[in-house]
C-alpha positions as CSV (number, residue, x, y, z in Angstrom):
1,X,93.9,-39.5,-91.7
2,X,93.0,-38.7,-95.3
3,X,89.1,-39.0,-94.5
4,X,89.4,-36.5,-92.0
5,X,91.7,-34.3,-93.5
6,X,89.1,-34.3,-96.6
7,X,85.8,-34.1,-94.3
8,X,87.6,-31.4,-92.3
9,X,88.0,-29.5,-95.8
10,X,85.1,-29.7,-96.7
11,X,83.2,-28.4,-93.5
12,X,85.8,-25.5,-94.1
13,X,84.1,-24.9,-97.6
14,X,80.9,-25.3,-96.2
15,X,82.0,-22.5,-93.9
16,X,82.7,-20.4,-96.5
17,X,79.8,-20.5,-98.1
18,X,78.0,-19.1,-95.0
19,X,76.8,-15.4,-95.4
20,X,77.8,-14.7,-92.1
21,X,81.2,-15.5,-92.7
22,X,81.4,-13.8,-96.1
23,X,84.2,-10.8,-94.3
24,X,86.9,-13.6,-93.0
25,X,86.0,-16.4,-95.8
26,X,89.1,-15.9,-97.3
27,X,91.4,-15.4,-94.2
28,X,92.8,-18.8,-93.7
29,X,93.8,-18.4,-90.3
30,X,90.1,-17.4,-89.3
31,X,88.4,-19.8,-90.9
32,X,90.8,-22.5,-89.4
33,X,90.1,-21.0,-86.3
34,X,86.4,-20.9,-86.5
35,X,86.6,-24.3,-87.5
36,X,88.1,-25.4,-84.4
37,X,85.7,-24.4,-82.3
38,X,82.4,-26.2,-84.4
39,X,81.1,-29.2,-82.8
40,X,79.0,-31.8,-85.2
41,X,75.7,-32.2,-84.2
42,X,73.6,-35.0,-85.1
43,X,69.5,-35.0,-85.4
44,X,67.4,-37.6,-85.9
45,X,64.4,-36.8,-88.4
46,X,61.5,-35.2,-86.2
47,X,64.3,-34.3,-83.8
48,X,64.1,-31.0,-82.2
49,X,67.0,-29.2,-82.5
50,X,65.9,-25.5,-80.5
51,X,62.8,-25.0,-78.5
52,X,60.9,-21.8,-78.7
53,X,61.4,-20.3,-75.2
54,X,64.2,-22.4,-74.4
55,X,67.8,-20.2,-73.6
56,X,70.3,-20.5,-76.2
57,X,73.2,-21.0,-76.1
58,X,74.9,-20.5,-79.5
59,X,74.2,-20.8,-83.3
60,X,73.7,-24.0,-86.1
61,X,75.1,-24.2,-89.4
62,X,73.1,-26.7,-91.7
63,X,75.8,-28.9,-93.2
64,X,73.3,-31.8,-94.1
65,X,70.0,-32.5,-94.4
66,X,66.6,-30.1,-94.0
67,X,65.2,-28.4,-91.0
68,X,61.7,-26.9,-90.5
69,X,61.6,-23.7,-88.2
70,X,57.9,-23.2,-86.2
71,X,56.4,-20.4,-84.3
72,X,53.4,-19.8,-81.7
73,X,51.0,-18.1,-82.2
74,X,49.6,-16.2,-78.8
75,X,46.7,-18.5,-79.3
76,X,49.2,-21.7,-79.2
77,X,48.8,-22.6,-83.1
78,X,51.9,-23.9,-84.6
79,X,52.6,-22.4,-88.4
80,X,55.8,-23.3,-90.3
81,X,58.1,-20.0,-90.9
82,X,60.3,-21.2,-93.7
83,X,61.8,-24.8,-94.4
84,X,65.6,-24.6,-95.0
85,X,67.9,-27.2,-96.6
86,X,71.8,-27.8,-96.1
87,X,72.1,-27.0,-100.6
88,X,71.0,-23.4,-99.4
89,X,74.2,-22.6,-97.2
90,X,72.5,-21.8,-94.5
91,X,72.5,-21.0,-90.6
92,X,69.8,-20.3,-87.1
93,X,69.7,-19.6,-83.9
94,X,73.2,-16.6,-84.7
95,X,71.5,-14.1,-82.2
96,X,72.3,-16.7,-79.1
97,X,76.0,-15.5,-80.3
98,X,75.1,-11.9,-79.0
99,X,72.4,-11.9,-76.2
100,X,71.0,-14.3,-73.5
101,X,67.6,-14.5,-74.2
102,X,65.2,-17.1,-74.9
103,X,65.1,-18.6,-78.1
104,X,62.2,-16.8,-80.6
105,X,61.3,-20.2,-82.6
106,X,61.3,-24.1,-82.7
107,X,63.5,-25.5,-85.0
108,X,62.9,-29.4,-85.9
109,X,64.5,-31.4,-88.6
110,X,62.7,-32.6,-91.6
111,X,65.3,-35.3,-92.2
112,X,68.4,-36.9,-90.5
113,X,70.3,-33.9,-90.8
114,X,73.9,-33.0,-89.2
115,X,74.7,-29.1,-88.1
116,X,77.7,-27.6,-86.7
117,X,77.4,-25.8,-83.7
118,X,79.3,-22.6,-82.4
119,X,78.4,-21.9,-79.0
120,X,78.1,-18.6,-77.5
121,X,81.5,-19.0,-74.8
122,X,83.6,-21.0,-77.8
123,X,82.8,-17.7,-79.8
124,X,83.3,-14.8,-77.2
125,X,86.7,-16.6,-76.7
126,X,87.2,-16.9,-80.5
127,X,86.5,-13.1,-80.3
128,X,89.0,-12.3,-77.7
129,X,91.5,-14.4,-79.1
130,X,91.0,-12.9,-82.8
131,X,88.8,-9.4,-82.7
132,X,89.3,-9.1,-86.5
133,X,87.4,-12.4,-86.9
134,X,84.7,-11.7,-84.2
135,X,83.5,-8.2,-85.5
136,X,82.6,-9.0,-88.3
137,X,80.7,-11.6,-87.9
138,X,79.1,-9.3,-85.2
139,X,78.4,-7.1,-87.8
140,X,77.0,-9.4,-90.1
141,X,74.6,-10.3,-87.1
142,X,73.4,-6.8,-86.6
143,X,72.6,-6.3,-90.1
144,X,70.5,-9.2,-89.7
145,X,68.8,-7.6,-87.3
146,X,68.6,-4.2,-89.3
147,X,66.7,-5.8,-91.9
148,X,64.3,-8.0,-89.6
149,X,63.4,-5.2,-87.7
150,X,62.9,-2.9,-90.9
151,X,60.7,-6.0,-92.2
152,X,58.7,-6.3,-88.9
153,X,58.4,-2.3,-88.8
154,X,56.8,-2.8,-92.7
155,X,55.1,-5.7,-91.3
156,X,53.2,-3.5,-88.6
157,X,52.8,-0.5,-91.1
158,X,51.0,-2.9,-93.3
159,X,48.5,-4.6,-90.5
160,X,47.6,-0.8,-89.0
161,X,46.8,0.4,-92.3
162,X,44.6,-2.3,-93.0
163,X,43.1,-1.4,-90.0
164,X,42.6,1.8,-90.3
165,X,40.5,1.0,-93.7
166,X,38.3,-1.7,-92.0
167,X,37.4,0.8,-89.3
168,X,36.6,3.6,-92.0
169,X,35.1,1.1,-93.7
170,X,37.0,0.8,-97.2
C-alpha cells in the first residue's frame, strides 16, 4: 500500500506541474478528482502513441520518458515538430478533450516512456460532475488555441510577404 500511495502522490505532483492544470493545482479535491480518472499508458520506444489522421479520443500527459511529434507535409515528407521530454512537464493531443476531429500530428516515443491519459467521456463527466474543475482547464485549452492561431496568422503574414517581394522582385 505504501508504493502506491507514494506513486499515486507523485503522479498528483506531476499533475500539478501541468500548465493546463495551473487554475485547480491547488484545489485538493480537483486534483484528486482528475487523478482518478488518468489511466497509465505504457509505450515502447518507436511506439506510436497518436497517428496523424486518426480520431482522438482524449489527451496524454508525459510522466516518463521522451516523445517525438511528426507532421505531413502535402507532399507526404515527414519533419519532426518539436521533441518533448517528461523533465519539461508537459502534455498533447488536449484538443481531443474539446472536439471530434482527427488528430493534426503523429506522435511516437523516443524512449520507453509512460503517459497518463484523460479521455474525452472520463473528462466531460469529470466536467459535469465538477464545472469549476472543467472550465478552466477548458479555458486553458482555448488559450492554446488563441496563441497557435495568432502564430499560424504571423506564420502566413510572414510567407505572403515574402511572396509578394519575390514577385516584385526584391
Amino acid at each position: 500500500m505504501g508504493d502506491e500511495v507514494q506513486a499515486s502522490g507523485d503522479l498528483l505532483e506531476r499533475l500539478k506541474r501541468i500548465s493546463l492544470f495551473s487554475d485547480i493545482r491547488n484545489n485538493g479535491e480537483y486534483m484528486e478528482a482528475l487523478l482518478q480518472i488518468c489511466t497509465m499508458r505504457s509505450f515502447k520506444a518507436g511506439e506510436q502513441i497518436i497517428g496523424e489522421g486518426e480520431l482522438g479520443s482524449g489527451m496524454y500527459v508525459l510522466n516518463r520518458g521522451s516523445v517525438t511529434i511528426r507532421k505531413r507535409t502535402r507532399s507526404g515528407d515527414t519533419y519532426t515538430v518539436v521533441n518533448l521530454r517528461s523533465e519539461d512537464n508537459v502534455f498533447f493531443g488536449e484538443l481531443a478533450l474539446i472536439d471530434d476531429e482527427r488528430r493534426s500530428a503523429t506522435v511516437v516515443a523516443r524512449e520507453d516512456s509512460e503517459c497518463l491519459e484523460i479521455t474525452k467521456n472520463a473528462f466531460i463527466k469529470l466536467g459535469n460532475q465538477f464545472p469549476g474543475l472543467g472550465l478552466p482547464i477548458t479555458r486553458e485549452i482555448s488559450r492554446i488555441l488563441a496563441a497557435r492561431l495568432r502564430k499560424t496568422n504571423e506564420d502566413m503574414m510572414t510567407i505572403f510577404d515574402a511572396l509578394l517581394n519575390e514577385l516584385k522582385g526584391e
